[in-house]
BAROMAR-691561 format. One line per 5 residues: their letters; for each residue x, z, y of N, C-alpha, C. Coordinates in nm, 2 decimals. Example, Ala and Ser with C-alpha at 12.3 -4.5 7.8 and 13.67 -1.06 7.14 Angstrom:
AS) 1.32:0.78:-0.57:1.23:0.78:-0.45:1.32:0.78:-0.33 | 1.28:0.71:-0.22:1.37:0.71:-0.11:1.29:0.79:0.00
***
This chain:
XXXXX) 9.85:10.74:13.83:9.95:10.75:13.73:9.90:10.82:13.61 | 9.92:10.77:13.50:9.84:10.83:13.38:9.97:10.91:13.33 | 9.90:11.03:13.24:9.95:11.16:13.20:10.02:11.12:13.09 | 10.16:11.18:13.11:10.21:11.19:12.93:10.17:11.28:12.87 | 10.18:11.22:12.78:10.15:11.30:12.62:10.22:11.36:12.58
XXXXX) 10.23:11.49:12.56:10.32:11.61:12.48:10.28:11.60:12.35 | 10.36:11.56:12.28:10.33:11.64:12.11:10.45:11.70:12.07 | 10.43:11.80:11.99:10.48:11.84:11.89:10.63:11.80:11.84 | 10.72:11.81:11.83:10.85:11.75:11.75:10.77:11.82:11.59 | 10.81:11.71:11.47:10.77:11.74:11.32:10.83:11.81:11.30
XXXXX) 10.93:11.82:11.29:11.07:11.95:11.23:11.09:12.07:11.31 | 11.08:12.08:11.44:11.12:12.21:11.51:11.02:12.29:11.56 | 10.87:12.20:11.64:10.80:12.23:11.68:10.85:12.20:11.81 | 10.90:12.14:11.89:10.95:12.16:12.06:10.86:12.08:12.05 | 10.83:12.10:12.21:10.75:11.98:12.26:10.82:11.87:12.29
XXXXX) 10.77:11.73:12.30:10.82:11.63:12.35:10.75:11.51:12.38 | 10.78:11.48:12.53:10.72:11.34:12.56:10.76:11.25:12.50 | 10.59:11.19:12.46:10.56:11.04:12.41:10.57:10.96:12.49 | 10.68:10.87:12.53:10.74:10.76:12.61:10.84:10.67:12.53 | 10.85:10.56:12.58:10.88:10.48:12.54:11.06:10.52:12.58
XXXXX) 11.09:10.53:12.65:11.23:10.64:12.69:11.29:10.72:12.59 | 11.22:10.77:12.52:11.26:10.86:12.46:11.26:10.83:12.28 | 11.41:10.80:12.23:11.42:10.70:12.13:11.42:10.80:12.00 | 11.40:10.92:12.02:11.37:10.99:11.90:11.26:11.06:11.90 | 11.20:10.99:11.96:11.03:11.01:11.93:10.99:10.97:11.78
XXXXX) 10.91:11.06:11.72:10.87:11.17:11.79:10.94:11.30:11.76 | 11.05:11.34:11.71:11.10:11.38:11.72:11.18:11.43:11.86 | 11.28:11.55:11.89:11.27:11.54:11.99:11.45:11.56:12.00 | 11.52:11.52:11.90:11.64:11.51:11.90:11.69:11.38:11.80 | 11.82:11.36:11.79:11.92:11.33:11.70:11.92:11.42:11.56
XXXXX) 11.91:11.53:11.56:11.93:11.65:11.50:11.81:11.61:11.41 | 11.69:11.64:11.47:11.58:11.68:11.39:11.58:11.56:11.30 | 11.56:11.43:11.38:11.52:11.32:11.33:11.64:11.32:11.17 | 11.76:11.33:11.18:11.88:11.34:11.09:11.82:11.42:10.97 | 11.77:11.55:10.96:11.72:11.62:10.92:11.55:11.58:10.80
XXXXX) 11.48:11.50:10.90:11.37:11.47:10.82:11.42:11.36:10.71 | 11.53:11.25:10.78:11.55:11.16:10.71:11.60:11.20:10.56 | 11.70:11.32:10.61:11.73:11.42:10.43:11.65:11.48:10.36 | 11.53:11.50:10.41:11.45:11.55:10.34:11.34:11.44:10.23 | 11.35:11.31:10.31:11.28:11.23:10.27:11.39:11.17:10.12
XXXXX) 11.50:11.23:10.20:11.61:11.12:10.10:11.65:11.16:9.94 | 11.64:11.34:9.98:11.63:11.42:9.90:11.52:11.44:9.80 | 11.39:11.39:9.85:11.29:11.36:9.80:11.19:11.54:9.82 | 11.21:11.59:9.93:11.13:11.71:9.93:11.00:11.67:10.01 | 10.96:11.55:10.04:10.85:11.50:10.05:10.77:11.43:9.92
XXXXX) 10.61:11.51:9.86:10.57:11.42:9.74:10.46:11.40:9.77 | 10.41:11.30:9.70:10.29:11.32:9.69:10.24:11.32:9.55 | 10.12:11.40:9.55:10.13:11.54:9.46:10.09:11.40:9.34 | 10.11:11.42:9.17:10.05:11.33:9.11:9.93:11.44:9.04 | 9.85:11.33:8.94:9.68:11.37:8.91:9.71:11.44:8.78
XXXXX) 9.65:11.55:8.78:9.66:11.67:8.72:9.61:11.59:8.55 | 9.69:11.62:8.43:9.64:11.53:8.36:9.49:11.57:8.28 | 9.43:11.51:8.26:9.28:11.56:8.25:9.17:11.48:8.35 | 9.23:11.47:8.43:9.21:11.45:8.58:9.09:11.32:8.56 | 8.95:11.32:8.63:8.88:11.25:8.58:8.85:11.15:8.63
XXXXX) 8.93:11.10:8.74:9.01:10.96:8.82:9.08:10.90:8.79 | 9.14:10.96:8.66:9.24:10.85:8.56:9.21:10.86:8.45 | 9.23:10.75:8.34:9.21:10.70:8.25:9.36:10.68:8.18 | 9.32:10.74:8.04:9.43:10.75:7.99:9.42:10.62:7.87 | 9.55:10.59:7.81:9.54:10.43:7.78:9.45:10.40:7.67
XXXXX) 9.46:10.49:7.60:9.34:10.50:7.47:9.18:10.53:7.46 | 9.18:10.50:7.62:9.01:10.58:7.71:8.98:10.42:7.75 | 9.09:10.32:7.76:9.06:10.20:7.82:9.01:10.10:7.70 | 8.93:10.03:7.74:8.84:9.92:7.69:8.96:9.79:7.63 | 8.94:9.76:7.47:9.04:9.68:7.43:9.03:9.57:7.49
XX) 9.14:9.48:7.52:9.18:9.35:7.60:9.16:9.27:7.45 | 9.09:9.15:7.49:9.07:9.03:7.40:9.21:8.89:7.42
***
């Protein structure tokens, strides 16, 4: 018989088995999962933007004129 997998719940830290059973995986409730989805909704999830200066972007008067 092979071992479950414990991970982590994202929001509380409980542990919780990785199974196919368990429908708020990976999360380890109704609760939590409820909770990340507000946070996503609310937008306290970002990803970060490029600091301006930033020498991975090109700003529009840095770009080569279109013929």
């Amino acid at each position: 018989m092979a071992q479950v997998r414990i991970v982590k719940c994202p929001q509380c830290g409980a542990p919780v088995r990785w199974v196919p059973e368990n429908r708020f995986r990976p999360f380890c409730s109704e609760r939590c999962k409820q909770i990340d989805l507000g946070a996503w909704a609310s937008e306290d999830y970002r990803v970060p933007a490029a600091a301006e200066g930033d020498p991975g972007e090109q700003n529009a008067s840095d770009r080569p004129a279109q013929d």
